[in-house]
N, C-alpha and C positions, 0 to 999 in steps of 0.2 A: 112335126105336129103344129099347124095352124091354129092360134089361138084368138088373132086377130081381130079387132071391129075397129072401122074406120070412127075417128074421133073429131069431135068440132074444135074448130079454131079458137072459138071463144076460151080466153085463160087470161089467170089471175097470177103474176107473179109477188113472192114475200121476198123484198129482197134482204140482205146478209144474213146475223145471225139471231131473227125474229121468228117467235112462232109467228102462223097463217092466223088472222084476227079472227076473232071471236064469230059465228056462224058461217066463217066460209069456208064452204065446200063444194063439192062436185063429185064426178062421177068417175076422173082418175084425177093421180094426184100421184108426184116424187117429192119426197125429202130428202135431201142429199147433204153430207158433209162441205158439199162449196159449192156458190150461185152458179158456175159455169157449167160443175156438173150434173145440177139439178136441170139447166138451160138442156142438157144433151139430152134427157133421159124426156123431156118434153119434147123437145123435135121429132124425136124419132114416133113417140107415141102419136103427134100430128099427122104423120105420115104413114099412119096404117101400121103402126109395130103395135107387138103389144110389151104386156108388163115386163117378160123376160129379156128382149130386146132393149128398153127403156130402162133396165138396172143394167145390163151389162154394157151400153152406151156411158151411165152416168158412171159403172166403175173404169170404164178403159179412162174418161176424163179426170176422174178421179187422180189415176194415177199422176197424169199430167198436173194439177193442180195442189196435188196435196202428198208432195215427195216427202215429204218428212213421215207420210204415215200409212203409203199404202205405195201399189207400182208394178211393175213388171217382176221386181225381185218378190216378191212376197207369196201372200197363200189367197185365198178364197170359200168361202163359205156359205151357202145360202140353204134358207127356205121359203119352198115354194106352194103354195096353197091354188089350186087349181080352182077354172070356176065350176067341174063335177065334184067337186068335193073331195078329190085328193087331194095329201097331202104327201111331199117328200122334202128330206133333207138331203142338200147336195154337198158331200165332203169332199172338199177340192184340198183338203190339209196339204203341208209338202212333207219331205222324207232326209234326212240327211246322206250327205254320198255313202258312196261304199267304204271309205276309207275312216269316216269318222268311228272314232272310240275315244277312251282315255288316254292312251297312248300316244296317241298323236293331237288332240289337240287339249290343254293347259284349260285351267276353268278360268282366267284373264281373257284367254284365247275365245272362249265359251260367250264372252260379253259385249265382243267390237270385232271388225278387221275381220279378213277375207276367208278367217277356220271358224266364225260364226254361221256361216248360212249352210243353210239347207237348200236342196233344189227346188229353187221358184216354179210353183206350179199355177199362178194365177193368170200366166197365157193357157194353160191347155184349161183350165176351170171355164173362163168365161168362152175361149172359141168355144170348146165340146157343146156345155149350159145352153148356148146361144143359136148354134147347128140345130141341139135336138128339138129346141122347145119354143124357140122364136121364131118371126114371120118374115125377118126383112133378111138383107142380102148382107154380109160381114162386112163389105169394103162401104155399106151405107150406116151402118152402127160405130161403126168403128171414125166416122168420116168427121163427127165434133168434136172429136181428143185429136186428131190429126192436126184440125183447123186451131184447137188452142194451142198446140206447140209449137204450131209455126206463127202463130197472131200472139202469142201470149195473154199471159193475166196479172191485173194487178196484184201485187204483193197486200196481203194481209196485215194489222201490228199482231196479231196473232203468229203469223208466218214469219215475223223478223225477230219476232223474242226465241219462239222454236230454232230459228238458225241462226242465231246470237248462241244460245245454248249449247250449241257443237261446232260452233267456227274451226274451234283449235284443231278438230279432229279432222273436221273436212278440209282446212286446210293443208294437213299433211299428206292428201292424196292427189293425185292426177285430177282421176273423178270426181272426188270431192267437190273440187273447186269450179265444176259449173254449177253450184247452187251460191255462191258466193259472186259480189262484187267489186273486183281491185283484193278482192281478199277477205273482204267483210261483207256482215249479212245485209245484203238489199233495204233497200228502205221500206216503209210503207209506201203503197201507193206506187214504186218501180212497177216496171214491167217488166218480167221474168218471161223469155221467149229460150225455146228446148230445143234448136235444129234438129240436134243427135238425135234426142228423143222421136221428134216428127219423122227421123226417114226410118227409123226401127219400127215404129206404127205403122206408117204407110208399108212396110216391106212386111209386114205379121199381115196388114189387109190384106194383100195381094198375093199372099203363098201361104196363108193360115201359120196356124200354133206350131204345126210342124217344124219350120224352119228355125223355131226357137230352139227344140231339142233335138234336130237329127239335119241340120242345113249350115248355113252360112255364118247366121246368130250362134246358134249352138261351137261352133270353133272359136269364134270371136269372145265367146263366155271363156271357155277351156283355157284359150291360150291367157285371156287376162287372169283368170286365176291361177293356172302355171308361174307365172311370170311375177305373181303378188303373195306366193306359201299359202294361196289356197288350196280346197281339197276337192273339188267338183269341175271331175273333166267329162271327155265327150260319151263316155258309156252309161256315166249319173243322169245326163241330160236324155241321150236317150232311151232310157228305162223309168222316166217319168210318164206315168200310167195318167189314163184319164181319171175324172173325179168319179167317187164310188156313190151310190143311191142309197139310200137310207129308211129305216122306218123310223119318225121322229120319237122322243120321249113326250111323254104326256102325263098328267093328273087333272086332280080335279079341285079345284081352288073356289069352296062355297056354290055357288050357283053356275059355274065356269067350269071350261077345260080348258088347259094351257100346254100349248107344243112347243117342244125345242129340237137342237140338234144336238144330237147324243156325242158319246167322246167320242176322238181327244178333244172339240169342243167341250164348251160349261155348260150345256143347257142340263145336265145333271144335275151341277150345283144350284143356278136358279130355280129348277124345282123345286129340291130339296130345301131352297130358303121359304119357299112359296107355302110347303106343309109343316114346317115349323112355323111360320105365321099363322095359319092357321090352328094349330097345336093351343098357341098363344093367343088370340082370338077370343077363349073361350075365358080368357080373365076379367075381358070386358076391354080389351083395349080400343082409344077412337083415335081413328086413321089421323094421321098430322097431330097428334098431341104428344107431350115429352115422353110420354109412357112408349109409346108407340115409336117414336123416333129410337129411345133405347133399345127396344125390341131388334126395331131394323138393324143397329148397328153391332149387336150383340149377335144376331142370326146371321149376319153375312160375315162377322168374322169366323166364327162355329162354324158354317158350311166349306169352309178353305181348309181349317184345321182339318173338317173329315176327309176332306179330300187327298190332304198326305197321308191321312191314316188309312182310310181306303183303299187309296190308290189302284183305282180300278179301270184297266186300259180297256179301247173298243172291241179288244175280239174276248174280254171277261165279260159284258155286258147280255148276256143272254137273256130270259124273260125271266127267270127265276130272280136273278141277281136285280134288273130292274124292277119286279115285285116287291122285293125287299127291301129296296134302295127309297124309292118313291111309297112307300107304305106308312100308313098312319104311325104302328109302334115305333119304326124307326126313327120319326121326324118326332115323335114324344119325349124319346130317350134324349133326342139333342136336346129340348127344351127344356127338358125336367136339371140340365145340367148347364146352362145358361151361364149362370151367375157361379158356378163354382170355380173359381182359380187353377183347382189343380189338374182342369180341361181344358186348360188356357193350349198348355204347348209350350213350345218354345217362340219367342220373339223374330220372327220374320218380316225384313225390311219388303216393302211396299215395291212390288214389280212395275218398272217403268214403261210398260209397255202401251204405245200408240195405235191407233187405228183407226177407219173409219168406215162408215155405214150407210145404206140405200136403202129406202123403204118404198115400195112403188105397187100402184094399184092402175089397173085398166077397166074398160069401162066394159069389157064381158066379164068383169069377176074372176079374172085373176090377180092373186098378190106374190110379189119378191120380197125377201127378203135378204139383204148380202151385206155382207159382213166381212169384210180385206184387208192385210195388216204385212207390217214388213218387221213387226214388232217392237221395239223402243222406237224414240223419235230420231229419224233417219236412219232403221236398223243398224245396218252392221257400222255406218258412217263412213262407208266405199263406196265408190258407184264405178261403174263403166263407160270411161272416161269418152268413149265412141257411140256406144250405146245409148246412153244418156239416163239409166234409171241407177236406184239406188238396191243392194243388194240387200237380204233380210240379215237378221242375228235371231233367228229362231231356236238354232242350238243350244241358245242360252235356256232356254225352257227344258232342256233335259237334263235330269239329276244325272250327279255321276255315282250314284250307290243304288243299288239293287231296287229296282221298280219299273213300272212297264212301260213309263219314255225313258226311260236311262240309254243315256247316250252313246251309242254303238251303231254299228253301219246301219243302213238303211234307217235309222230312229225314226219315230213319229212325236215331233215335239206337240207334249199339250199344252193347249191354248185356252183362252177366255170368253171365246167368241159363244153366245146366247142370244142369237133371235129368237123371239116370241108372237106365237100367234094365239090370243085372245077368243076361245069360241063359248057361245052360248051354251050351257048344257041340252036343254030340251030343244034348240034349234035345230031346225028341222031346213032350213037357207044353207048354204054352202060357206058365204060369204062369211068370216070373223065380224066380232066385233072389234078389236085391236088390233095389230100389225104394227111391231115396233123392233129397235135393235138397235146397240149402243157401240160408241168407241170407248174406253179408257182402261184397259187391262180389268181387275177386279173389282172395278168401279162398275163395270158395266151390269154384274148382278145386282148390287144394292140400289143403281140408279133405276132399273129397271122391275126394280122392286116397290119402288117408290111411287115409280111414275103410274105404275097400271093400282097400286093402293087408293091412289089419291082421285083417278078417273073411276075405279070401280064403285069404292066405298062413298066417296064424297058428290058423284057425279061430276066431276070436275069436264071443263074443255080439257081437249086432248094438250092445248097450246100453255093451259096456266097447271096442267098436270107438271108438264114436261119442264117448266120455267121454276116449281116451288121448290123453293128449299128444300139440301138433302144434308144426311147423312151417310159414313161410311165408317164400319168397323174394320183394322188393319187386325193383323192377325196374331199379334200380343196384346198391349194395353190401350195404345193407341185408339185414338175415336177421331175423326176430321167430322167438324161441322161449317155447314155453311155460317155466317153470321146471323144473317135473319132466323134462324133456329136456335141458336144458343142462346137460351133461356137462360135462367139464372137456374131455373128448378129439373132444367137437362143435366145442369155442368153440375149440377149437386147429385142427382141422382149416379150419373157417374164416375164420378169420384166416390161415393160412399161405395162402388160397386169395385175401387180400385183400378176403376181406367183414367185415361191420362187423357183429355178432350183436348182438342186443335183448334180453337175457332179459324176459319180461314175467310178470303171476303166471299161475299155474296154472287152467285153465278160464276164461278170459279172453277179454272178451266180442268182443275185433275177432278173434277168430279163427278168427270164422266158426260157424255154427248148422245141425247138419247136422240131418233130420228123413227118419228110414229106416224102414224094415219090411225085414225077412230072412224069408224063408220056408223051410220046414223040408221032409225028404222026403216028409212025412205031408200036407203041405197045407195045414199050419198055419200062422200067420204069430207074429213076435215083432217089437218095434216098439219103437223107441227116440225121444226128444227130446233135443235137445243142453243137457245144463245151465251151459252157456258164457251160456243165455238163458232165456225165461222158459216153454217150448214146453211140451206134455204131449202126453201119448198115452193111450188108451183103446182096450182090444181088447173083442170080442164075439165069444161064441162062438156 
């Protein structure tokens, strides 16, 4: 399917980690988690790609650029808003091997090292994604992740504190140790250059996704994990299915309808906080005020609790069950219990889990949304010492007691990933008004919560949306605030409420990474990156 319209040269880059200033826009636009791969997802759109092409460019770069949080080892996720007005969610989730249970692999096992991962499915996600629904050729999408692995990129301080953070671990491995320098994390400002990695890319351009799970790559996986007590050999690889299609989740948020992707992604959960806001709403709360911030951090803790209560996997998901799920009574009951302790739960430590995110518009109207994670930072803390990527710890996302990712062969770990597409109710246009989607495990509902509050209610730019102070409710007593939010009449209100607030600083990096586009009535698009991280944007007009 040709979606295609050639693009003008004229472009604005935002470089590091700044929103795009205040009234600029155009007519396509990428926000990317790192300048390089925002640079990929521009070229390509210069050259007759469209949006699909132009996200799966900036993720294959991605992976290059931003090893600690996404990569060949990992999963993928998108949604896609068409310029006819469909819409679909693309589940690229991975799958654990056949051999995974309790039995064999230990819940330590579960958190790092080579019986953490699932089968990497985000080569077959973006080749399939990209075959079906892009205009350009793979070995030409693929050709600016190539070009940074073998040119490299500078090192981020964002990238050296991240691999300062796992030296010891990645020092203990073969692979590990090409993300390290002499043994330690690269400096700022180093150049990080991937050979391994460039001729695994260039050999995926040239023989597609295949070669990954049924070729050359796919034995070079088996035998490294034979040889390291992992559990994914050559019959896991090749029984890696392509990604499945989806009907997105939806409600209706005030004068709005908000799309997500359904599980083992969150976008259940981000609903679900969305009409509990709603619920709450009617007490009179104003957006960005302590009241309101309580709310958020209160509702995004409550929507995680329901979700172990719940725990409802994608093949329970029927339209009855999302009826209910997303239905006014149900989003009143959480509210109405808010503030009672004995719906707290039990105290649950904060999932460390990393990611990053692509938000991209083309100038026929269409929008990507993707969303790729290898899950903590430097998932499992292995890599493929030949290969050159980093392998996931997705495993660690499946319980080992009775529920519907519970960890046993073939498992489907659930994840946090929540793109959102933003539409008018009465619009009768194709095109959203939003299009946005976050990295930070759990952060990514509440930051995404915040973000579209603050643009809807307040009229905010999409750029000082995505920039304002947040909050985030963990899933006991816990509250993380930014500092510019921590009121004195916050930290009172929550405490009298029995939560334990965190002031943390200001633009702070566990609070999540949103990467948006706002579109204006004219057509035009404006486009933000979170500078909580290291993301950029670039629009064309």
């Amino acid at each position: 399917m040709d979606m295609a319209l050639p693009l003008s040269t004229a472009d604005h880059r935002v470089q590091g980690p700044t929103a795009s200033p205040p009234g600029q826009s155009s007519l396509a636009a990428v926000a990317a988690g790192f300048p390089e791969a925002t640079d990929a997802g521009i070229e390509v759109l210069r050259e007759g790609g469209n949006a699909m092409d132009a996200a799966v460019a900036a993720a294959w770069a991605l992976g290059v650029c931003e090893p600690s949080a996404s990569g060949l080892g990992g999963h993928t996720v998108m949604l896609v808003r068409f310029a006819d007005g469909r819409t679909v969610a693309i589940d690229g989730s991975s799958r654990g091997p056949a051999a995974a249970s309790i039995a064999t692999i230990t819940a330590s096992d579960q958190e790092r090292g080579y019986r953490s991962c699932t089968v990497p499915s985000t080569p077959a996600t973006l080749d399939w994604a990209q075959r079906r629904y892009g205009a350009l050729s793979r070995e030409r999408v693929m050709a600016p992740a190539i070009r940074i692995a073998h040119e490299g990129y500078e090192m981020t301080p964002l990238q050296h504190r991240q691999t300062r953070w796992v030296a010891e671990s990645l020092r203990a491995t073969l692979g590990g140790q090409l993300f390290l320098h002499n043994g330690a994390a690269p400096r700022p400002g180093e150049r990080r250059r991937q050979p391994q990695l460039a001729a695994t890319l260039e050999r995926l351009a040239s023989l597609g996704a295949s070669d990954f799970y049924d070729g050359a790559i796919a034995r070079q996986i088996a035998h490294d994990m034979r040889r390291n007590g992992g559990l994914i050999n050559e019959e896991d690889l090749a029984h890696c299915a392509p990604p499945e299609e989806a009907e997105p989740l939806s409600t209706v948020h005030g004068d709005h309808v908000l799309l997500s992707a359904p599980p083992p992604s969150s976008g259940l959960d981000l609903l679900l906080a969305f009409n509990v806001m709603n619920e709450l709403r009617a007490s009179g709360l104003e957006v960005c005020s302590d009241s309101w911030r309580e709310a958020v951090a209160l509702t995004t803790s409550a929507v995680f609790r329901e979700r172990e209560r719940r725990a409802l996997g994608a093949t329970d998901l029927d339209q009855h069950v999302r009826q209910q799920v997303l239905g006014a009574p149900y989003a009143r009951g959480i509210a109405r219990n808010l503030h009672d302790p004995a719906a707290w739960g039990a105290e649950h430590p904060e999932e460390p889990g990393d990611t990053t995110h692509v938000s991209v518009c083309d100038s026929a109207g269409n929008v990507v949304l993707l969303t790729q994670s290898i899950h903590s930072v430097f998932g499992a803390r292995v890599a493929h010492p030949d290969l050159g990527f980093v392998y996931n710890n997705f495993l660690a996302m499946c319980p080992r007691t009775r529920h519907p990712y519970l960890l046993r062969p073939h498992c489907r770990p659930r994840s946090n990933i929540a793109p959102l597409l933003v539409m008018r109710a009465d619009a009768t246009e194709a095109r959203p008004l939003m299009a946005l989607g976050a990295a930070g495990s759990r952060r990514i509902v509440s930051s995404t919560l915040q973000v579209v509050g603050a643009a809807l209610a307040l009229g905010h730019g999409i750029g000082e949306a995505v920039a304002a102070p947040r909050v985030h409710g963990l899933m006991g007593r816990e509250v993380w605030i930014e500092r510019s939010a921590a009121s004195d009449a916050l930290l009172a209100r929550l405490h009298a409420r029995g939560r334990e607030p965190m002031v943390k600083p200001d633009l702070d990096y566990s609070m999540g990474a949103v990467h948006a586009l706002q579109f204006n009535e004219n057509g035009r698009v404006s486009a933000a990156a979170d500078p909580r991280r290291d993301g950029a944007v670039r629009v064309t007009a």
